[in-house]
C-alpha positions as a Markdown table, in Angstrom:
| # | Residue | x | y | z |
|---|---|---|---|---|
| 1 | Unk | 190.7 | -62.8 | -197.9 |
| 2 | Unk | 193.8 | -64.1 | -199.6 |
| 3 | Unk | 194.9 | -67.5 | -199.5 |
| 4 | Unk | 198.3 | -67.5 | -198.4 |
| 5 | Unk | 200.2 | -70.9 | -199.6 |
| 6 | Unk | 202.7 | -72.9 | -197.6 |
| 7 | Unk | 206.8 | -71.4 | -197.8 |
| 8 | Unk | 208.2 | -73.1 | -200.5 |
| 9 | Unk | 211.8 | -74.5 | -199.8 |
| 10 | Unk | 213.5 | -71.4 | -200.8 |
| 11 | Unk | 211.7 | -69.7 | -198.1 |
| 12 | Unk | 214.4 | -67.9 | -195.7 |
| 13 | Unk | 212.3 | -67.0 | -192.4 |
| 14 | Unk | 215.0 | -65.3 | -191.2 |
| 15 | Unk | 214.8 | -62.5 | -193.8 |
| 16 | Unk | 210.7 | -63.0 | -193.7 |
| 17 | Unk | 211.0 | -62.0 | -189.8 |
| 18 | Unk | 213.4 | -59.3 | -190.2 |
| 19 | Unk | 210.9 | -57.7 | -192.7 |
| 20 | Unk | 208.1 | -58.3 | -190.5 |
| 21 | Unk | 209.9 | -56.1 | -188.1 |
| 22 | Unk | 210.2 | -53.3 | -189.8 |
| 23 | Unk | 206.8 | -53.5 | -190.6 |
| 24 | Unk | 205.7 | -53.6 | -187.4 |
| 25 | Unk | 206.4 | -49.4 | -187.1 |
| 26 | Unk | 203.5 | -47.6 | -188.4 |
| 27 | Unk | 201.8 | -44.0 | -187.8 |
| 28 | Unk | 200.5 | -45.4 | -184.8 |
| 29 | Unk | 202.8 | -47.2 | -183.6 |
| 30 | Unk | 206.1 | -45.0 | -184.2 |
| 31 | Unk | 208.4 | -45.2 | -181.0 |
| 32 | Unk | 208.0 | -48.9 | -179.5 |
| 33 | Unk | 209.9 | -50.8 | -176.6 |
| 34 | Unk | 210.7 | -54.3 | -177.7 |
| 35 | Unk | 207.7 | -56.2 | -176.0 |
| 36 | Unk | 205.8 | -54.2 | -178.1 |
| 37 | Unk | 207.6 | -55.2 | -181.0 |
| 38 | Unk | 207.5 | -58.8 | -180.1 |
| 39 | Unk | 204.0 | -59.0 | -179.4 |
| 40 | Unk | 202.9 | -56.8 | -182.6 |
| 41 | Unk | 205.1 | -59.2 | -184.8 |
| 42 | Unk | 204.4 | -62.4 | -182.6 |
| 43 | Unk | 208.0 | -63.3 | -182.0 |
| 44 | Unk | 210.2 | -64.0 | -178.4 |
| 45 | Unk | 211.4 | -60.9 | -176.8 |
| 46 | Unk | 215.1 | -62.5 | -177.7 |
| 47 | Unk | 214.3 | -63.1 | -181.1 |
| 48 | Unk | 213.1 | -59.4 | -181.8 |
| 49 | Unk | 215.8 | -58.2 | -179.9 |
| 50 | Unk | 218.0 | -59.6 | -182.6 |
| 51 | Unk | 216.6 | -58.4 | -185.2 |
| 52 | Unk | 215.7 | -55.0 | -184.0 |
| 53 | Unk | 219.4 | -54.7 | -183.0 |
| 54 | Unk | 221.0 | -56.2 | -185.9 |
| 55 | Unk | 218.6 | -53.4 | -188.2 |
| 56 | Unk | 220.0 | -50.7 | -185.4 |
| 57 | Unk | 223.6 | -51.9 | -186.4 |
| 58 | Unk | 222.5 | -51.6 | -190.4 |
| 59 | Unk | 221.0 | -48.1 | -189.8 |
| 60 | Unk | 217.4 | -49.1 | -190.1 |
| 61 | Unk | 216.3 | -48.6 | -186.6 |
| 62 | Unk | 217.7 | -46.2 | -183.9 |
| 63 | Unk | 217.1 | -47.3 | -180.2 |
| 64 | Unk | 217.6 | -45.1 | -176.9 |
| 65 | Unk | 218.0 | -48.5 | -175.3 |
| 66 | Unk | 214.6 | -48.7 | -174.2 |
| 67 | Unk | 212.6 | -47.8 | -177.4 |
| 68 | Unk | 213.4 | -48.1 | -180.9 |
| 69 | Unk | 212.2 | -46.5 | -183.8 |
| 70 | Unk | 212.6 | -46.7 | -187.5 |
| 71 | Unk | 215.7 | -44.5 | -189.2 |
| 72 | Unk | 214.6 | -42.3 | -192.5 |
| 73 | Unk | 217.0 | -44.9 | -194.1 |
| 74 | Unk | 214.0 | -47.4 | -194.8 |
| 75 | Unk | 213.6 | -45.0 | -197.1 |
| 76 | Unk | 216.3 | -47.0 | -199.4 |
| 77 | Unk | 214.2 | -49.9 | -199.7 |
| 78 | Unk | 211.5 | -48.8 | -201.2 |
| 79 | Unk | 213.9 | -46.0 | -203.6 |
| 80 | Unk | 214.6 | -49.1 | -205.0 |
| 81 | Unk | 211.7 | -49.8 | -206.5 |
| 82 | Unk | 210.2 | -46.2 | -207.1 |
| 83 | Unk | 213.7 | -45.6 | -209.1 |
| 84 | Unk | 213.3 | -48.5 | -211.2 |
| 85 | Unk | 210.1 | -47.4 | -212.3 |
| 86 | Unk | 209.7 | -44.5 | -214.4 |
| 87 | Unk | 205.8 | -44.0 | -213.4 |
| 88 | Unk | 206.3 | -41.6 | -210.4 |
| 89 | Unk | 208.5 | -39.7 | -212.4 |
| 90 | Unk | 206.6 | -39.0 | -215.3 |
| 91 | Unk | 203.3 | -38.6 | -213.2 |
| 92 | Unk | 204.6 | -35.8 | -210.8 |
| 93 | Unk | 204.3 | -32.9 | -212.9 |
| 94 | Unk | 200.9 | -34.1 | -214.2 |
| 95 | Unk | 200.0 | -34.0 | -210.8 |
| 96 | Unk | 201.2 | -30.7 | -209.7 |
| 97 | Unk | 199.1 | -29.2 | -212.3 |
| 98 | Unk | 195.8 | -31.3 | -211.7 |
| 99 | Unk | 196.0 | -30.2 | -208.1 |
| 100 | Unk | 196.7 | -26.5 | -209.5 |
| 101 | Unk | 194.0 | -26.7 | -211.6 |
| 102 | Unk | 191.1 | -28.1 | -208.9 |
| 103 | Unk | 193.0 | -27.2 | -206.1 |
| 104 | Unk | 192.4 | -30.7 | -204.7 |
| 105 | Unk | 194.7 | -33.5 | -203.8 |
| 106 | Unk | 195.7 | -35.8 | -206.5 |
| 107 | Unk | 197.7 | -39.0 | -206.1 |
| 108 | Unk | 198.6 | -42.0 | -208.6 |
| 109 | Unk | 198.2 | -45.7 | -207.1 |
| 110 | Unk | 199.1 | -49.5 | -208.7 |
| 111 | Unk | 197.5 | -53.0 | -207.5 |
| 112 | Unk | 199.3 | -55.0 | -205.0 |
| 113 | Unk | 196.9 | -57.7 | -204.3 |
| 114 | Unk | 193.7 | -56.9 | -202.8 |
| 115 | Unk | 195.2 | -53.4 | -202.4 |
| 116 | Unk | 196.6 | -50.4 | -204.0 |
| 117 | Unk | 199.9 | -48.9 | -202.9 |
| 118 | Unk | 200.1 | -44.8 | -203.6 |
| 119 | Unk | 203.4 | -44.5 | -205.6 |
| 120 | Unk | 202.6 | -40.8 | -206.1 |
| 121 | Unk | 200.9 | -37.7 | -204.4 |
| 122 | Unk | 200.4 | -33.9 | -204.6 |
| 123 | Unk | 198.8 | -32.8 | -201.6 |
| 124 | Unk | 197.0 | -29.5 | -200.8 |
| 125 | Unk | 196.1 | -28.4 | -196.9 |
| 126 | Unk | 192.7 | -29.9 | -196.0 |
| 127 | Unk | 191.5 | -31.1 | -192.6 |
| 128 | Unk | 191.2 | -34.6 | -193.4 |
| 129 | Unk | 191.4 | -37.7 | -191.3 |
| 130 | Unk | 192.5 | -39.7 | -194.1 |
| 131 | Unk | 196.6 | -39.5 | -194.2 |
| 132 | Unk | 197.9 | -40.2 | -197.1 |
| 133 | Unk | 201.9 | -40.6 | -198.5 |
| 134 | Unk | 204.2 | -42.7 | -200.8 |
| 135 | Unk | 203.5 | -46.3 | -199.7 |
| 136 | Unk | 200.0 | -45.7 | -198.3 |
| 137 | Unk | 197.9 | -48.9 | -198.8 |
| 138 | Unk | 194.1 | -48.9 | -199.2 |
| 139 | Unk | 191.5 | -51.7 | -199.6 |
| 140 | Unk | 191.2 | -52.1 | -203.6 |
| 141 | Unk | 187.4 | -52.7 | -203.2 |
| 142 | Unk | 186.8 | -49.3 | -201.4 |
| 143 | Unk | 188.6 | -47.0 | -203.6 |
| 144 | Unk | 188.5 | -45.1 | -206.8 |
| 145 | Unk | 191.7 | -46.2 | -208.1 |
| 146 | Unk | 191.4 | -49.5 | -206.8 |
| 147 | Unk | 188.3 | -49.9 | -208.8 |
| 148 | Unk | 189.6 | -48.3 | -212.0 |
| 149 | Unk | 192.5 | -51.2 | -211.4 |
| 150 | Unk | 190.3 | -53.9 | -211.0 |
| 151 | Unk | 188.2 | -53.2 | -213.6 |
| 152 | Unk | 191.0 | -53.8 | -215.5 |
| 153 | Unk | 191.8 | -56.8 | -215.0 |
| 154 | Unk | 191.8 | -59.7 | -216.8 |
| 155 | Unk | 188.2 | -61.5 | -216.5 |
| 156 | Unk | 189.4 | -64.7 | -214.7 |
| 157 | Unk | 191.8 | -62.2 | -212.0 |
| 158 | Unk | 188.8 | -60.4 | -211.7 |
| 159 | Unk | 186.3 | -62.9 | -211.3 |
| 160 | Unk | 189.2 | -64.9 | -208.3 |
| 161 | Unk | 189.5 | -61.4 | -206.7 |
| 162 | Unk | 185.5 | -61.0 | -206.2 |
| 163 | Unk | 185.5 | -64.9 | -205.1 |
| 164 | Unk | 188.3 | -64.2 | -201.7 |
| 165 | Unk | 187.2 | -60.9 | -201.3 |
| 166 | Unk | 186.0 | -59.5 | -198.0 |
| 167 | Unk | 184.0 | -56.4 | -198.0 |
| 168 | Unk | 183.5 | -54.7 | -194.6 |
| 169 | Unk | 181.3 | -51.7 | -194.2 |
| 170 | Unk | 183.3 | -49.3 | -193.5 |
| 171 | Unk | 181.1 | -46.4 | -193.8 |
| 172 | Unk | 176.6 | -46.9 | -194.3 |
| 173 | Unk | 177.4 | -46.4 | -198.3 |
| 174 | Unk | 180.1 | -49.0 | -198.9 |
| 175 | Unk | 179.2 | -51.7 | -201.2 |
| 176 | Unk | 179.4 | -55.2 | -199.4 |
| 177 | Unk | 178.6 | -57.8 | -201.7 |
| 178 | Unk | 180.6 | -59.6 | -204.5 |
| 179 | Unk | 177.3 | -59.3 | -207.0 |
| 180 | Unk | 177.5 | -55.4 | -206.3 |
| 181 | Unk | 181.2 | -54.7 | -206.3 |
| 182 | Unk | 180.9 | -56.7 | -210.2 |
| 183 | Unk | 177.9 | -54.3 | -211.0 |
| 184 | Unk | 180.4 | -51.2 | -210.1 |
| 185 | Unk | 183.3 | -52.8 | -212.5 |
| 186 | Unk | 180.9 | -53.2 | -215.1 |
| 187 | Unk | 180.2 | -49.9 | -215.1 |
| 188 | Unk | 183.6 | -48.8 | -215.0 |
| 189 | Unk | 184.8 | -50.6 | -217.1 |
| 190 | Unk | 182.4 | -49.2 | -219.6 |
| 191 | Unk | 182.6 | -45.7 | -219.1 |
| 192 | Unk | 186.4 | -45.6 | -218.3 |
| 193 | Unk | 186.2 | -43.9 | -214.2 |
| 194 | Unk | 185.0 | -44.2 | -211.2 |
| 195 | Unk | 183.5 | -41.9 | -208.7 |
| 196 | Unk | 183.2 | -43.2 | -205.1 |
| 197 | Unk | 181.0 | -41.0 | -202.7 |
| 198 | Unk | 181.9 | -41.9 | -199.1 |
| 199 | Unk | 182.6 | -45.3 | -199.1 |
| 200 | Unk | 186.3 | -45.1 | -197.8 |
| 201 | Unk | 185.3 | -42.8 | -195.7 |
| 202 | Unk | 182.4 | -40.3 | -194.4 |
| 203 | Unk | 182.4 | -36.8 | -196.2 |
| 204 | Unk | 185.2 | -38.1 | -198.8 |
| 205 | Unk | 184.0 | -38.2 | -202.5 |
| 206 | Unk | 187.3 | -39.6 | -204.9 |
| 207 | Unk | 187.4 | -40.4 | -208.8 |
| 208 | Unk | 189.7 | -41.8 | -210.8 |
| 209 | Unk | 190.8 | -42.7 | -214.5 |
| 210 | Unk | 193.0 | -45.5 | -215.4 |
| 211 | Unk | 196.9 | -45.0 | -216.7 |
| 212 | Unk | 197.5 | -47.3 | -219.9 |
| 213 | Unk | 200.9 | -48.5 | -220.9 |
| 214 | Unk | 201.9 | -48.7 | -224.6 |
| 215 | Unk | 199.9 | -52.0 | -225.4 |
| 216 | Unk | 196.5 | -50.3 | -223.6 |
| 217 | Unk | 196.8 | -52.2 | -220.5 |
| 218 | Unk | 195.9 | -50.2 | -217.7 |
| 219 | Unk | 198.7 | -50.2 | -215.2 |
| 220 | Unk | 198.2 | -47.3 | -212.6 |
| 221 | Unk | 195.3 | -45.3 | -211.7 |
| 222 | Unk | 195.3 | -41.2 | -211.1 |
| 223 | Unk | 192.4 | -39.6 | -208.5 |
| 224 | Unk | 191.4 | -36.3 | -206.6 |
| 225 | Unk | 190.2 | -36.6 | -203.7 |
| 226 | Unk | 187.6 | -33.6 | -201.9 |
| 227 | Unk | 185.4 | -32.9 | -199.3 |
| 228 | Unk | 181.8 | -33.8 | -200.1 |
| 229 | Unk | 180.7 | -30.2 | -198.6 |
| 230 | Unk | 182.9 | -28.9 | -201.2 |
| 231 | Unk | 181.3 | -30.4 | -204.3 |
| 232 | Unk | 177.8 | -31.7 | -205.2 |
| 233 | Unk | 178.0 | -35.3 | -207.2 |
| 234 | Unk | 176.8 | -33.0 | -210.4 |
| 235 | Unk | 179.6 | -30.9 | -210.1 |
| 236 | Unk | 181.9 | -33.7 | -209.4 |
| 237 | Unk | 181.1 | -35.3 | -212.6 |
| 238 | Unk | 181.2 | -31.9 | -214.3 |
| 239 | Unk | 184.2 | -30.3 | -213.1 |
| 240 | Unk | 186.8 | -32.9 | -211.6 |
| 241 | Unk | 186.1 | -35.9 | -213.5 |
| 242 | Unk | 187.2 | -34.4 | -216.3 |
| 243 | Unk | 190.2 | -32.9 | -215.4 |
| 244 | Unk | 191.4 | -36.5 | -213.6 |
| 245 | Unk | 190.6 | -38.1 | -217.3 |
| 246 | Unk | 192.7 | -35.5 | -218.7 |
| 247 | Unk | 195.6 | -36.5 | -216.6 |
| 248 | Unk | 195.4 | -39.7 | -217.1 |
| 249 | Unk | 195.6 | -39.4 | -220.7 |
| 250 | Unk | 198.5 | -37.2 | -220.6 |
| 251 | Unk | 200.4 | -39.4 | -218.2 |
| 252 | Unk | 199.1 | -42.9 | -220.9 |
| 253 | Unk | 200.9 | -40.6 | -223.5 |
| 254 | Unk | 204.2 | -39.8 | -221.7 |
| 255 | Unk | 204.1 | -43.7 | -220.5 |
| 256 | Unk | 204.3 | -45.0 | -223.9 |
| 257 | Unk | 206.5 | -42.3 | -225.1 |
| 258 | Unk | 208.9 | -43.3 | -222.9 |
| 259 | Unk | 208.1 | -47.1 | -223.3 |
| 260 | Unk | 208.8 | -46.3 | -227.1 |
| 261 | Unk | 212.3 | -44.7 | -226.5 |
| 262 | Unk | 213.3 | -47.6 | -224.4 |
| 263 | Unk | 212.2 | -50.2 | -227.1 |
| 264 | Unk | 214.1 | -48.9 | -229.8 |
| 265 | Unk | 217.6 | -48.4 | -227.3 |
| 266 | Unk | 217.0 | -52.1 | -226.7 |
């Protein structure tokens, strides 16, 4: 679990809570009256009702005047950041030919604390009860990618992760001990992937390969996902691992071209 520190004095709660509203909206929790609001975000009814109303008058939430919902203009806020990084960008196309290719979902992810945050996805149709878009945040621990991005890590980020981290069973095959999750890194680190087999999920195998930046820092992880009924672990290691390390070369190659070009503008 993280430690979360005390708000320094440049902490505005105002903004902090206004945030935390519009967080409160998820998948399963889309359409919500504002008790629901105020208990999900642990605020007075009068205090959410300012906030929700001030984000109706900014665009950011529409209302019926008994429930309120969030307005496709949250979308700006996180354009922001996916605009300002060329990643997405340059990964897409790799993307849309590794799903092609397999014929499997393929996504590109980057660490945010004891997490990873999907920054970009190809999907194909499969019943799946994992739903995945931009944004989509997953236990580092439990994943492919995440693993891949842990792995590389420096030694003493790796070595505070593994100290806070809980691990929670979340399916009979997860791996739930510190000592373990280290023995898995080691690994990955060494041999440059990861393959988990049902540990996010039952019936859901993922691998991944690590995106490098110029310097050979890994900065982003690319994965398929499948159905375990769809391919043995043999055949997984065979067939989709290496087409996932093939992508991630190829977007490591267009990443520091790019990287390259913008150093010599500068």
């Amino acid at each position: 679990m993280s430690v979360t520190n005390a708000p320094s004095s440049d902490y505005v709660q105002s903004m902090a809570r206004g945030l935390a509203v519009i967080k409160a909206f998820d998948v399963s929790h889309q359409r919500q009256t504002l008790s629901d609001v105020a208990r999900r975000t642990d605020l007075t009814r009068a205090t959410a009702r300012r906030f929700l109303l001030t984000l109706v008058e900014l665009g950011y939430v529409r209302t019926d005047g008994s429930l309120f919902w969030l307005s496709p203009r949250v979308l700006d806020l996180g354009y922001s950041y996916l605009s300002s990084m060329s990643l997405p960008e340059l990964a897409e196309p790799h993307l849309d030919v590794l799903s092609k290719q397999v014929s499997e979902s393929s996504s590109v992810s980057v660490l945010d604390g004891d997490d990873i945050v999907y920054v970009a996805r190809v999907a194909v149709s499969r019943i799946m009860t994992v739903s995945i878009t931009i944004g989509t945040r997953f236990p580092a621990a439990a994943t492919s990618m995440g693993r891949v991005l842990l792995a590389g890590l420096p030694d003493a980020d790796l070595d505070d992760f593994l100290r806070r981290v809980q691990l929670p069973r979340l399916t009979s095959r997860s791996i739930h001990t510190p000592d373990a999750l280290r023995t898995e890194l080691d690994r990955v680190r060494r041999e440059g992937c990861c393959v988990v087999d049902q540990e996010l999920e039952a019936g859901l195998r993922s691998m991944a390969a690590p995106i490098r930046d110029r310097a050979g820092a890994v900065v982003a992880a690319v994965n398929i996902s499948t159905q375990a009924a769809r391919y043995s672990l043999e055949e997984v290691w065979d067939q989709l691992v290496p087409a996932v390390r093939a992508a991630a070369a190829a977007i490591s190659h267009d990443l520091a071209r790019t990287e390259r070009r913008r150093s010599h503008a500068g």
